[in-house]
TIDREN-292603 format. One record per residue (C-alpha): residue in three letters; x, y, z. Coordinates in steps of 0.001 Angstrom, whole numbers, padded with zeros to 6 digits, always signed. Layout:
BEGIN
ALAXYZ...
//
This chain:
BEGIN
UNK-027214+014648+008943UNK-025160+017022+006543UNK-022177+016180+005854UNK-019164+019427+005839UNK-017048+019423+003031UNK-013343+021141+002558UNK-012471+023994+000187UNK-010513+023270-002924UNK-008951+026060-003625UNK-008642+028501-006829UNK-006328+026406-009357UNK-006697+027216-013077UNK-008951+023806-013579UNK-011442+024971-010619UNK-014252+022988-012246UNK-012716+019916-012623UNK-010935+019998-009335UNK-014446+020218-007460UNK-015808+017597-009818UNK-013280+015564-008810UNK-013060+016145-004471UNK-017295+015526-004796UNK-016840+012317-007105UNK-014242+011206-004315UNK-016046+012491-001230UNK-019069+010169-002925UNK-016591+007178-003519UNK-015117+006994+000012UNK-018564+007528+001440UNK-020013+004337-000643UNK-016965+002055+000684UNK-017500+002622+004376UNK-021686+002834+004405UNK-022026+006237+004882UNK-024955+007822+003801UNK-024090+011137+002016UNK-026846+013781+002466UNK-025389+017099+000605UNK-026462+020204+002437UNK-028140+023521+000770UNK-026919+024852-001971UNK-025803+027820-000443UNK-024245+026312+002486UNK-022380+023926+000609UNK-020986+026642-001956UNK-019721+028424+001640UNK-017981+025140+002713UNK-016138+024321-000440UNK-015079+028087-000963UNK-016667+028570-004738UNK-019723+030129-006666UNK-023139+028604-007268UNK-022104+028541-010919UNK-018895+026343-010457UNK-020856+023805-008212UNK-023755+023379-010417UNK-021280+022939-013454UNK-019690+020251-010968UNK-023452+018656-009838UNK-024309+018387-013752UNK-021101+016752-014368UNK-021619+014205-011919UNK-025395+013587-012357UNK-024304+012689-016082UNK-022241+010098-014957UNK-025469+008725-012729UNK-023115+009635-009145UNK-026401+012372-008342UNK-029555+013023-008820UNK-030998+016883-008447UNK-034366+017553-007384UNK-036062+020743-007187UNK-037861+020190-003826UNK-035767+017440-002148UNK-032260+018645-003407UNK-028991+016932-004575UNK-028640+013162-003075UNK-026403+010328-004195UNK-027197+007495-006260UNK-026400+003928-005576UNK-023515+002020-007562UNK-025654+000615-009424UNK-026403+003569-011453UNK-023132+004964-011991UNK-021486+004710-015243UNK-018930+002280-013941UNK-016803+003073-017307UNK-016870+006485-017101UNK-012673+007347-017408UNK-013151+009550-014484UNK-015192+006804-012249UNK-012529+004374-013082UNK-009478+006829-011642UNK-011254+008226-009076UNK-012142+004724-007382UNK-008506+003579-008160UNK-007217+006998-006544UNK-009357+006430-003377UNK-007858+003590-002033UNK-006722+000133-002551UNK-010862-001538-002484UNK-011330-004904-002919UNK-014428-004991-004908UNK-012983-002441-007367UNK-009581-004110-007937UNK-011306-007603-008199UNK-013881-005942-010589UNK-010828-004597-012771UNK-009308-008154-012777UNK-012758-009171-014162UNK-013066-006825-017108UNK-009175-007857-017753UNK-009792-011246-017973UNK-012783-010318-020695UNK-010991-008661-022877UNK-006746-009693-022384UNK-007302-013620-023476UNK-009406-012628-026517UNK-006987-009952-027513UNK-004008-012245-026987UNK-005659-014938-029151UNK-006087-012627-032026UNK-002404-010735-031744UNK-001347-014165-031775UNK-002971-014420-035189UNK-002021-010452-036443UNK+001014-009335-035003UNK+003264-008150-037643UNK+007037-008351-037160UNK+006995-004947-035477UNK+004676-005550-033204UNK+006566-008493-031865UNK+009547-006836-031598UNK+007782-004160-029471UNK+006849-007031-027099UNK+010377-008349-027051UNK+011534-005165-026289UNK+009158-004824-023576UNK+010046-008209-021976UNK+013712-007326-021867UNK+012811-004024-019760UNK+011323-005788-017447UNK+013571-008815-016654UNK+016257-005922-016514UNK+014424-003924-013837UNK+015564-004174-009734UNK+012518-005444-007747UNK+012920-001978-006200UNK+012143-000026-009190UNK+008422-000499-008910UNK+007650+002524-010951UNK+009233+001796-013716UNK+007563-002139-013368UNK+004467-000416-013945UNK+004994+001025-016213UNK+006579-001690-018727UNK+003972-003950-017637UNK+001704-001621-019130UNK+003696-001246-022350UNK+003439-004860-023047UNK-000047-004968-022053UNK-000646-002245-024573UNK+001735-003589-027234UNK-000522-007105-027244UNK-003927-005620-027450UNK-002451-003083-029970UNK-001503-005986-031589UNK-004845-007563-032113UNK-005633-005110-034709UNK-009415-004281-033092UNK-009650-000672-032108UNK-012220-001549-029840UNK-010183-003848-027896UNK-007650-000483-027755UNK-010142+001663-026774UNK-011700-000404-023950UNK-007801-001030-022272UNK-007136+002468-023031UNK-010490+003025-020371UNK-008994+001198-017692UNK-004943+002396-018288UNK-004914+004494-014903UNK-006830+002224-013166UNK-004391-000640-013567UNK-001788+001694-013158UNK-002724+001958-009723UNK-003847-001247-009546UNK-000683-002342-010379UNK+001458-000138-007959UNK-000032-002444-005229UNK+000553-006056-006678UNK+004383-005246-007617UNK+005312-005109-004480UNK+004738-008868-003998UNK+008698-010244-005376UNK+006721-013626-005877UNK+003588-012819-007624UNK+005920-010215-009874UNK+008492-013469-011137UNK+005272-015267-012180UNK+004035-012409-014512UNK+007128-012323-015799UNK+007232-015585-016615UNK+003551-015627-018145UNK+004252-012328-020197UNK+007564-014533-021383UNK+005164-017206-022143UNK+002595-014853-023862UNK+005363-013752-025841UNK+006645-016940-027514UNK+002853-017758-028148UNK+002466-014798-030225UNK+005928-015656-031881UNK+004123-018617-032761UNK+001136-017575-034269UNK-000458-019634-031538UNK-003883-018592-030534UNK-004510-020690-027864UNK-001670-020619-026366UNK-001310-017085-026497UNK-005383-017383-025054UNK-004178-019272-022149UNK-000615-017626-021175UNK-002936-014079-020928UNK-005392-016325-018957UNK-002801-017271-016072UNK-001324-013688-016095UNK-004874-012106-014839UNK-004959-015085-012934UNK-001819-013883-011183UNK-003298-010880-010889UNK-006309-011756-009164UNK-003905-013617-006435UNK-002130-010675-005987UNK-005246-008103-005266UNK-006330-010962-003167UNK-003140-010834-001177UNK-003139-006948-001254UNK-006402-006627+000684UNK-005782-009203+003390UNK-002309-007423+004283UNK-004318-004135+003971UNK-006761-004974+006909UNK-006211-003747+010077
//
């Protein structure tokens, strides 16, 4: 059965606005099992209110990212997760924009552990005096922030986060957290609103902190260990309060 879809509207960005409410329409579909056949061309042009030309722009975009595959005879159809670019930028924010899924926030907690702890180790061993100071700085944000201010938790979290991997001195390492920035943002707008699971992050960054100011690798290895570690508890948490 076809399945009707909503118009977007004429914004400036009309391409990317499409791209996006198919890439979403696909997401949502995947988490509850539904199976998304996309009607004619024609009809589905009439649904979302544009041309042929913006929605094949969109199709292309998203058959790129291996969300759809177009065939001449049996028309467009969804591919599994399996064959999605699952590091695609837009992927990442789309899946953390749909809603608060457990396999996607524990996956996120998976690629943090791979890359935070190795980072950590090496900013431990690179830092300059700058660097550190940026951290410190960071650290006394964030024990100055009201539990209510969850916005602004996020986003000093996220500062130090980026001020320890920038510290490693691999662009790679920067380039990889820079892929998953939004998603954690979002991510993270769900875990800091647990008081307990936010005082033992804090605590962990603190402890990240003075292993860096020691040059200690290890340490620094294991403090980044126990903050994803946190984090993983605090998805966990998320997702049972989020069931019905």
């Amino acid at each position: 059965m076809s399945v009707d879809f909503a118009k977007v509207g004429t914004p400036e960005n009309l391409h990317g606005r499409v791209t996006k409410a198919l890439g979403l329409r696909l997401i949502k579909a995947l988490d509850t099992g539904e199976q998304v056949e996309f009607p004619n061309e024609a009809e589905m042009c009439e649904q979302l209110g544009i041309s042929r030309s913006i929605l094949r722009e969109a199709v292309k975009v998203l058959a790129d990212k291996g969300m759809l595959v177009v065939r001449p005879r049996s028309g467009t159809r969804a591919r599994p997760r399996s064959d999605w670019n699952l590091m695609d930028p837009d992927i990442l924010c789309w899946q953390a924009e749909a809603k608060p899924d457990g396999r996607f926030l524990r996956e996120l907690c998976e690629v943090r552990l791979a890359i935070e702890p190795t980072a950590s180790g090496f900013a431990a061993v690179r830092a300059t005096p700058e660097e550190i100071a940026a951290m410190a700085a960071c650290l006394e944000l964030q024990e100055a922030l009201d539990d209510s201010m969850s916005e602004e938790i996020v986003a000093s979290n996220l500062r130090f986060y980026e001020a320890v991997v920038a510290a490693s001195h691999n662009p790679m390492f920067r380039q990889l957290s820079a892929s998953i920035r939004q998603p954690m943002r979002v991510a993270l707008s769900h875990t800091v609103r647990l008081p307990a699971v936010r005082t033992l992050e804090r605590e962990a960054h603190r402890s990240l902190y003075e292993a860096i100011l020691r040059h200690d690798p290890r340490a620094a290895r294991t403090a980044a260990e126990e903050i994803v570690g946190f984090a993983m508890l605090a998805v966990e948490q998320v997702l049972r309060q989020a069931k019905p």
